[in-house]
C-alpha positions in Angstrom: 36.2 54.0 8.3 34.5 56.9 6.6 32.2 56.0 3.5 31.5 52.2 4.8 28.3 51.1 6.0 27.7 50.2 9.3 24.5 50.0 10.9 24.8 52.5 14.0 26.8 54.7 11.8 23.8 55.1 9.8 22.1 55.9 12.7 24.5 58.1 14.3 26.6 59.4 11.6 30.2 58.7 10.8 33.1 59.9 12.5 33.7 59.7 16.2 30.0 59.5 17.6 30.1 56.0 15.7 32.9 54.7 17.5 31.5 56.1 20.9 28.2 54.1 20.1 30.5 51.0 19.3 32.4 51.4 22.6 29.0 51.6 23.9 27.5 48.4 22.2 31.1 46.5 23.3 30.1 48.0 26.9 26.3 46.5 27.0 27.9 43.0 25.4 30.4 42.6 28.1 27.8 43.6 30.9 25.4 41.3 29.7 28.1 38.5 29.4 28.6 39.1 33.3 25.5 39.1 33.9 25.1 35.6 32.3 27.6 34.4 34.2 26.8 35.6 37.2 22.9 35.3 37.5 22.7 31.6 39.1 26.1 30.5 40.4 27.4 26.7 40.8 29.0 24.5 42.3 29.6 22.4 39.1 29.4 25.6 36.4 27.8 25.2 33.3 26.9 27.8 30.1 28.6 31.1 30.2 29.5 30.6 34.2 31.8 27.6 32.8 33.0 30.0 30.0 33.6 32.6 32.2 35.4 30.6 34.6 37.6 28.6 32.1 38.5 32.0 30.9 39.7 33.6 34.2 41.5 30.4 34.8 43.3 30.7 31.4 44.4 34.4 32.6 46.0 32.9 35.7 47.5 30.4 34.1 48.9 32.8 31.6 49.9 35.2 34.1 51.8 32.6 36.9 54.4 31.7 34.0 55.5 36.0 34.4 54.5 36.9 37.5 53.8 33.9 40.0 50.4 33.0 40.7 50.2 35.4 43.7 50.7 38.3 41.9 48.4 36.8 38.4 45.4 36.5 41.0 45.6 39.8 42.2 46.3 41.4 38.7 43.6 38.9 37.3 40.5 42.1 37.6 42.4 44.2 35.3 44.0 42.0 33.0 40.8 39.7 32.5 38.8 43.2 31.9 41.0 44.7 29.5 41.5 41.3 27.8 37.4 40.4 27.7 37.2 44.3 26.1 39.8 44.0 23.7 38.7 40.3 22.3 34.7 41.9 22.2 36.3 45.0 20.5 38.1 42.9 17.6 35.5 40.3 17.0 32.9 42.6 16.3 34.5 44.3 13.9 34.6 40.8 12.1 30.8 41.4 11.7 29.7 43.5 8.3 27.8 46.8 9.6 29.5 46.9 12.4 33.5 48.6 13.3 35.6 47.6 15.8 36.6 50.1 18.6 40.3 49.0 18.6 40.6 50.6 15.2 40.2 54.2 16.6 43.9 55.1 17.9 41.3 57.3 20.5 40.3 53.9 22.5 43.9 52.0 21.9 45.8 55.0 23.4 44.0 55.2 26.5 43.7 51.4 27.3 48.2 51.9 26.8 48.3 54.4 29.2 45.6 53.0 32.3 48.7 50.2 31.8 51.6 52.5 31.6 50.4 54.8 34.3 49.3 51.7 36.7 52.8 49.3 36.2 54.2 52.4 37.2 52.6 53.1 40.1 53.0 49.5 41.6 56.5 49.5 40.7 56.5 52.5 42.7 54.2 51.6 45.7 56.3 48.1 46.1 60.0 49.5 46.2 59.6 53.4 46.8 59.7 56.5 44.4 63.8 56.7 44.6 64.6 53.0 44.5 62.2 52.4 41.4 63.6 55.1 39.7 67.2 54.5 40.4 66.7 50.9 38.8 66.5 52.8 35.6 70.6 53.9 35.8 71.2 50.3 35.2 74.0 48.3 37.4 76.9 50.0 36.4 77.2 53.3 38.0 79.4 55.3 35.6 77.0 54.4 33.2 74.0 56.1 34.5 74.0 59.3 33.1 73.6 57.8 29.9 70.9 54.6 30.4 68.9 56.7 32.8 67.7 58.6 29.6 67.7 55.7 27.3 65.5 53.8 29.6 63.1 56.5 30.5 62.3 56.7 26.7 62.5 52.7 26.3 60.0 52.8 29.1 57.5 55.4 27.8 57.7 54.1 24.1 55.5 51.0 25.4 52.5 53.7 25.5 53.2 53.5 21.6 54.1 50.1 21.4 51.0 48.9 23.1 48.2 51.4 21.5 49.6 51.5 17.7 50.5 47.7 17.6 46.3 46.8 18.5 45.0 49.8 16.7 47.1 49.0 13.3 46.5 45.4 13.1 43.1 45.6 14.0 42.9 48.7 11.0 44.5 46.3 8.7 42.4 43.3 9.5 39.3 45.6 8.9 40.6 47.3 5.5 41.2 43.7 4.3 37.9 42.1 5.4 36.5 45.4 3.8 38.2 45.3 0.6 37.3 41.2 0.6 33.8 41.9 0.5 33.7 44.5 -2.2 35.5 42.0 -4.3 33.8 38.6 -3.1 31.4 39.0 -0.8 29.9 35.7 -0.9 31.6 32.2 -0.3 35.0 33.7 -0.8 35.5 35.4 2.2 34.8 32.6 4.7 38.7 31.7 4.8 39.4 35.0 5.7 36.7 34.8 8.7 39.1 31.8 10.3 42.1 34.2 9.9 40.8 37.7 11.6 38.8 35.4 14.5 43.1 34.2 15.2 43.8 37.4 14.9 41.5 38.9 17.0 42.4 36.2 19.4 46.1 36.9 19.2 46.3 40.4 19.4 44.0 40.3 23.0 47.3 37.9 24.0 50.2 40.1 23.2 48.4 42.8 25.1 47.1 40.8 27.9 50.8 38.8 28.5 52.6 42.5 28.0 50.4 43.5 30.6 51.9 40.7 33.4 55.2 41.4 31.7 55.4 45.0 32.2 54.1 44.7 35.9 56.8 41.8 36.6 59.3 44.1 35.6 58.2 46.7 37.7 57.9 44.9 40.7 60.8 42.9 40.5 63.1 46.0 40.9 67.1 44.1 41.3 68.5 44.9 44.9 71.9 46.0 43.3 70.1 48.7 41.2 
């Protein structure tokens, strides 16, 4: 947001350079979360490994409900990843000086369309070009001419549904907590601390669950279509 503080904005500047060193800092936090997590594996985890691990298991357990457990496993890199940046994103925005990523419609969009463009393309790999496409006409052939359109536009309005639902809440939530602490910044706000944390939480769990969602529709292309 132009005019607010933040602390790498007033060492970058505002404007886009500030988010790019955000997206950078969100970058360094996840890698040294891995790291973490990674540096002395065990049998029995404890720390971040147990963290970690709980977390990837929540992901599976999120994703067998939609799309079997088969498929969640071996969705599980790029759901947990884009889950882990998004929750990293929206928390840290929670923290005065700093902005959250997932505010800029420029890092929302593309995370919409790496999921648009790769349901897609597994729909496609799994049932062929022709057959994923024809699913689109509906089941009721004299009525293809005119759902073929309407789902085509259905389908590509997730790109907006996905990067403007994350990118506006996550705006909103940081407009309020700004506005908050012009007003009260002292013991007033700390309500409002429980609030964005759930609402960090919950928007990384419409867009992780939309993720299995959209991928178990376009796998699960009906043999009559």
């Amino acid at each position: 947001m132009e005019g607010v503080f933040t602390y790498l904005g007033a060492i970058f500047g505002h404007g886009q350079i500030m988010y790019v060193a955000h997206l950078l800092l969100v970058t360094a936090i996840i890698l040294f979360i891995a790291k973490m997590a990674t540096k002395s594996l065990r049998a029995v985890p404890s720390g971040t490994q147990n963290v970690m691990e709980s977390y990837l298991g929540g992901v599976i357990s999120m994703g067998k409900d939609v799309i079997g457990e088969t498929l969640a496993r071996k969705y599980l890199p790029l759901v947990a990843a884009v889950g882990l940046f998004i929750f990293v994103s929206n928390v840290i925005g929670i923290i005065p000086g700093f902005e959250s990523p997932t505010s800029n419609i420029n890092i929302t969009l593309p995370l919409a369309l790496i999921v648009f463009f790769y349901y897609n393309y597994e729909g496609m790999k799994k049932n062929g070009v022709v057959k994923y496409f024809a699913h689109f006409m509906g089941p009721v052939k004299a009525l293809a001419p005119l759902m073929f359109p309407i789902e085509i536009v259905s389908n590509i309005s997730r790109i907006i549904s996905l990067s403007f639902r994350l990118f506006g809440n996550i705006k909103g939530d940081d407009l309020f907590l700004w506005v908050l602490l012009m007003l009260v910044p002292f013991i007033a706000p700390l309500p409002a601390y429980l609030l964005l944390s759930f609402s960090a939480l919950l928007q990384t769990f419409v867009f992780m669950i939309l993720i299995y969602v959209y991928l178990a529709g376009a796998l699960a292309v009906d043999e009559e279509h």
